[in-house]
C-alpha positions in Angstrom: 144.3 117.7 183.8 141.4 116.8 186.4 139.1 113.6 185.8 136.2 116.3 185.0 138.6 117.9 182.1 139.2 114.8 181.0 135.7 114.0 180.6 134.5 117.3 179.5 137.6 117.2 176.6 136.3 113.8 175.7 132.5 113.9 175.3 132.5 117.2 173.6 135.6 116.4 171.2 134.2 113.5 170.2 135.9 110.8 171.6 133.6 109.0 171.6 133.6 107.6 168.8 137.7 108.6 168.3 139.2 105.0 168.6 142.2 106.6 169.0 141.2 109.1 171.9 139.1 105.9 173.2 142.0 103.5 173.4 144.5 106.0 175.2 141.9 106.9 177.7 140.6 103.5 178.2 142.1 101.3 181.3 142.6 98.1 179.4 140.6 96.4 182.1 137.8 98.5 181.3 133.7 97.7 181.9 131.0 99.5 180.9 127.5 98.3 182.6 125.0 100.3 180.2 121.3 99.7 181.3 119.7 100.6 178.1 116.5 100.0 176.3 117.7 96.4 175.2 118.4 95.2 178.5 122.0 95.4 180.7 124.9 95.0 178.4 128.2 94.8 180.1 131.4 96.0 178.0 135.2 95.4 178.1 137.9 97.7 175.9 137.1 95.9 173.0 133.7 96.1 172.7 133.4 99.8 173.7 136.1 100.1 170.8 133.8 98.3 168.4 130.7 100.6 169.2 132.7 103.4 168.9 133.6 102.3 164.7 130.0 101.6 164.1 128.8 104.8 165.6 131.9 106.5 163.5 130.6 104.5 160.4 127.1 105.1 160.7 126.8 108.6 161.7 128.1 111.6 159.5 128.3 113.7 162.9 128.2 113.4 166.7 127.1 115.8 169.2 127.2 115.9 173.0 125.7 118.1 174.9 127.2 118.1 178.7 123.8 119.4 180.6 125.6 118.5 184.4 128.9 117.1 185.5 130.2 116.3 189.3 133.2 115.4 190.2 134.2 113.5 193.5 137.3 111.7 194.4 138.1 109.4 191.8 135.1 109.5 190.3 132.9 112.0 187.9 129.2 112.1 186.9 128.0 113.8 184.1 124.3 113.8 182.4 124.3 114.4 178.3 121.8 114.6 175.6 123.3 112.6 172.5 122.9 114.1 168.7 123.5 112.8 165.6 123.5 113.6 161.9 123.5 110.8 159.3 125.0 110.3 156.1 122.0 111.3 154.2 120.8 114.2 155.8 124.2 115.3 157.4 122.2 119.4 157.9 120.2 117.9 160.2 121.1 116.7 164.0 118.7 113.8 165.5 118.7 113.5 169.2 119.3 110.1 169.8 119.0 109.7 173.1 119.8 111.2 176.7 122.2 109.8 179.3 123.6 109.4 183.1 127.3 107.9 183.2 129.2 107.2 186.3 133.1 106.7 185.7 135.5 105.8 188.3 139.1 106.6 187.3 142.4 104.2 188.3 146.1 105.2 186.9 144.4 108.2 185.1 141.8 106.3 182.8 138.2 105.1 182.7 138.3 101.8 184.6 134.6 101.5 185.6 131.4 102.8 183.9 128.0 102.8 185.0 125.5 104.2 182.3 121.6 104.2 181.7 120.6 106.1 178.5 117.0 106.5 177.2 115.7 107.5 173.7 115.1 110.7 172.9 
């Protein structure tokens, strides 16, 4: 499987917020630099594991919608708009917010992430 199917496969299955999916595909020298509304957090295996359990726990369902993906060498771009349901109103998805990752690949998993998301 390419780095792009890999990708595609996660977002849109949900791995996301799949601990399990998450800590196979993960390098476990992982680090996530995600320029978002609260500032620049930078995140290791563990914490992208532990955002992945609170979105699991506080969302009844999770969509991704791939709007662009580019591969090159050992890395793949790809642009998504993020929706979710919650527990109380689990008919109706929320956008949430959209964004731009960059991953860059070593020994088959996600070693480096660059990410900027906005609100929707």
């Amino acid at each position: 499987m390419t780095n792009k199917e890999q990708i595609q496969k996660f977002y849109l299955e949900d791995g996301i917020r799949n601990i399990e999916i998450l800590n196979d595909l993960l390098h476990n020298e992982v680090s996530l630099e995600w320029i978002s509304s609260d500032g620049i957090l930078i995140l290791n295996k563990e914490r992208i594991l532990n955002l992945a359990a609170e979105l699991k726990q506080n969302y009844n369902n999770s969509i991704i919608e791939i709007t662009h993906i580019i591969e090159e060498g050992n890395q793949v771009v790809v642009k998504y708009n993020h929706k979710v349901s919650t527990i109380e109103n689990p008919s109706e998805l929320i956008p949430i917010a959209r964004f731009i990752v960059i991953w860059e690949f070593l020994e088959n998993k996600l070693h480096r992430g660059y990410q900027i998301s906005q609100p929707s």
